[in-house]
N, C-alpha and C positions, 0 to 999 in steps of 0.2 A: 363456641362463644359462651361466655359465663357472663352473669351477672352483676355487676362491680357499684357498689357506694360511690356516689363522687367524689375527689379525691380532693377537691378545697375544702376549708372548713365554712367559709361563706355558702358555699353549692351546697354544703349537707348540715346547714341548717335550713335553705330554702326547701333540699330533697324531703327535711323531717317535718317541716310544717303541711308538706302535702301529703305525704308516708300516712302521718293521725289523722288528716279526712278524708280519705282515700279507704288505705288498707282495711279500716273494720265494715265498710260497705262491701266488699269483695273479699276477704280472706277465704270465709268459710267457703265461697265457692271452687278457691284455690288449694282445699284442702286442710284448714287450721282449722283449730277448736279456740271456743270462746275464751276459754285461758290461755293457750299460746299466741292470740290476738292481741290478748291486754296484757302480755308479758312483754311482744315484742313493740305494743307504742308504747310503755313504759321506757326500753332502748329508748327509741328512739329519742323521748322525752329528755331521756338524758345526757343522750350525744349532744343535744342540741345546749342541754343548759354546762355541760361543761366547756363546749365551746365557749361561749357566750360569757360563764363568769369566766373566762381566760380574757379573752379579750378587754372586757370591763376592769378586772384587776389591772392591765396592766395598762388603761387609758388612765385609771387613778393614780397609778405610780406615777404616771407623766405631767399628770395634776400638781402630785403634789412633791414633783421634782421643782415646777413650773413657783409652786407658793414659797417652796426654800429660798429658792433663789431671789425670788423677790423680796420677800422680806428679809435675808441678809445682807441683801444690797442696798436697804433702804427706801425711803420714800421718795426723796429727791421733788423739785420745783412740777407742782401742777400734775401729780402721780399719788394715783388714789392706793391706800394697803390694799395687797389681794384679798379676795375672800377667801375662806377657810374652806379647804374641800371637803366635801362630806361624801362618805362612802353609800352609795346604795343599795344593798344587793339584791341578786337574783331572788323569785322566789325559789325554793327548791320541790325539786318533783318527786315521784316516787321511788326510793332509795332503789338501786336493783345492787347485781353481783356487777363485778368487773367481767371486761370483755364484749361491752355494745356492739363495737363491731363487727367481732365474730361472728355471734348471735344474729347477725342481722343481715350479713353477707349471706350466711349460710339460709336463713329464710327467704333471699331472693332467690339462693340458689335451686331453692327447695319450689318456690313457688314455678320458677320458669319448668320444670320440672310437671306442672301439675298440667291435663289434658281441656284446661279451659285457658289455660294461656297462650293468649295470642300478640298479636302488637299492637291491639290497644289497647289491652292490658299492661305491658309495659310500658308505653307510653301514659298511661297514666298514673303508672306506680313512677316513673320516670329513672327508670332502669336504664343505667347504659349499658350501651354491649362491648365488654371489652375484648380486645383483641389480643391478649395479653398468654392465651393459650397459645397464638402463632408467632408471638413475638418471643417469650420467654419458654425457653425447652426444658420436658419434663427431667431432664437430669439434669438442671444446673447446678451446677458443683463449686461452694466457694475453695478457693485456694487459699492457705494458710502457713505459718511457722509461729514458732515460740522460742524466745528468747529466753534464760535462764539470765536474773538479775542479780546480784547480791540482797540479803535478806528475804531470801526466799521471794521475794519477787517474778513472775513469768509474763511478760508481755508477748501477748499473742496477735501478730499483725494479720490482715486478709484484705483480700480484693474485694469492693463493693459493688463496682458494675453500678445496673441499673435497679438494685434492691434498698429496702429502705435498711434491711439492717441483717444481721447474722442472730440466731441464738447460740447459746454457747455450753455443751455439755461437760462434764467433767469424770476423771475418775484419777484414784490415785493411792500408793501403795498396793494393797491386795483388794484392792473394790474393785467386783466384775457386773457392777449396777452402773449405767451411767444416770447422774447428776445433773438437773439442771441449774449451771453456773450461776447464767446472767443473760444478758440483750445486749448486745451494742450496734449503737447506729452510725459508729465514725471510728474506724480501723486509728490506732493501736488499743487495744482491750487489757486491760494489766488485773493479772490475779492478783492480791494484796493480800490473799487467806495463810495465816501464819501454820509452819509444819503441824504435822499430826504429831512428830517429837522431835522437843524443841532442839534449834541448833543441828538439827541431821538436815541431810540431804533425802530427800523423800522426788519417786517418780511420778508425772502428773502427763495425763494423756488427758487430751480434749479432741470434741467434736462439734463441725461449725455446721448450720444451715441456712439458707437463706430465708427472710419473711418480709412479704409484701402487705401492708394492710393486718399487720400481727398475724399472719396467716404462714406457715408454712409456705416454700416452695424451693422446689428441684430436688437433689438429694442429701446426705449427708456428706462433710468432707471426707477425706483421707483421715485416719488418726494420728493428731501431730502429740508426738512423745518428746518429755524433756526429761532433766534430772534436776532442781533446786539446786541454791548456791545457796548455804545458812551466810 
């Protein structure tokens, strides 16, 4: 059983408001130092406000889809003009790197790990337990093809299952480094990257894997090889 963020974004901004008075009364005895403490409510700080200015952005948009509309339509009998929407924003918290979640998964991971955790410990870190080792097998393997397009185009279709998305490697002509392409979270994926020389026909092999929570998981695909259409 591993340790899993909750997977709404409402659940994990209530999880982050308890995560900051919670975790710095109990980290260090889990094993953290006072800087990997205030690195990781940092994350959290910030899961929680990019959530939140998502959300808020796009009540405004609705606002002020809502004030368009009404005042292009007019005032009309016994109908007051909208008011003018005014934006509020968040405040902002302390800038971190990209990758909160990772970061953060990984320190549950770490903590359930550590020999003073127990389950009330987790339940008060409010750790679920995911089942996700007995459900999802360590070699899941997405399945893949690639289309050769005209203008060097290549869409590469795959099976998503129950994963949030594939990453997507790359190699092509005489490169024995694989690349990382891209992410996609919704099967067909289209290369648009123009040849390495222009108008030829150039080989491009790619490699798919699956990721849950931006996390890796299962294994790598098969390598699906094409040949460009200039």
């Amino acid at each position: 059983m591993s340790a899993m963020l909750p997977k709404g974004n409402n659940e994990r901004v209530t999880w982050s408001l308890n995560f900051e008075e919670i975790f710095p009364v109990i980290g260090a005895d889990l094993g953290f130092s006072a800087a990997e403490i205030a690195a990781l409510i940092n994350d959290s700080a910030m899961m929680r406000y990019a959530i939140l200015n998502g959300q808020s952005a796009t009540a405004f948009s609705r606002t002020c889809t809502g004030f368009k509309n009404a005042m292009l339509g007019g005032v009309g009998d016994n109908v007051e003009s909208p008011k003018i929407p005014v934006y509020n924003p968040l405040a902002l918290p302390t800038l971190v790197e990209a990758g909160v979640l990772e970061r953060l998964s990984k320190a549950l991971q770490c903590a359930k790990l550590s020999s003073k955790f127990n389950q009330s410990v987790g339940e008060r870190l409010l750790i679920a337990a995911s089942n996700a080792a007995t459900e999802i097998p360590d070699d899941a393997k997405p399945a893949g093809s690639a289309t050769a397009m005209t203008g060097s185009i290549v869409r590469v279709d795959w099976t998503k299952g129950r994963f949030d998305g594939v990453f997507i490697d790359s190699q092509r002509g005489d490169e024995t480094a694989w690349t990382r392409l891209d992410f996609d979270m919704r099967s067909p994926y289209e290369d648009l990257r123009p040849p390495l020389a222009p108008g030829k026909p150039e080989e491009r092999r790619y490699r798919l894997i699956y990721f849950m929570d931006n996390q890796t998981v299962g294994i790598w695909s098969d390598v699906i090889v094409v040949i460009t259409l200039p």
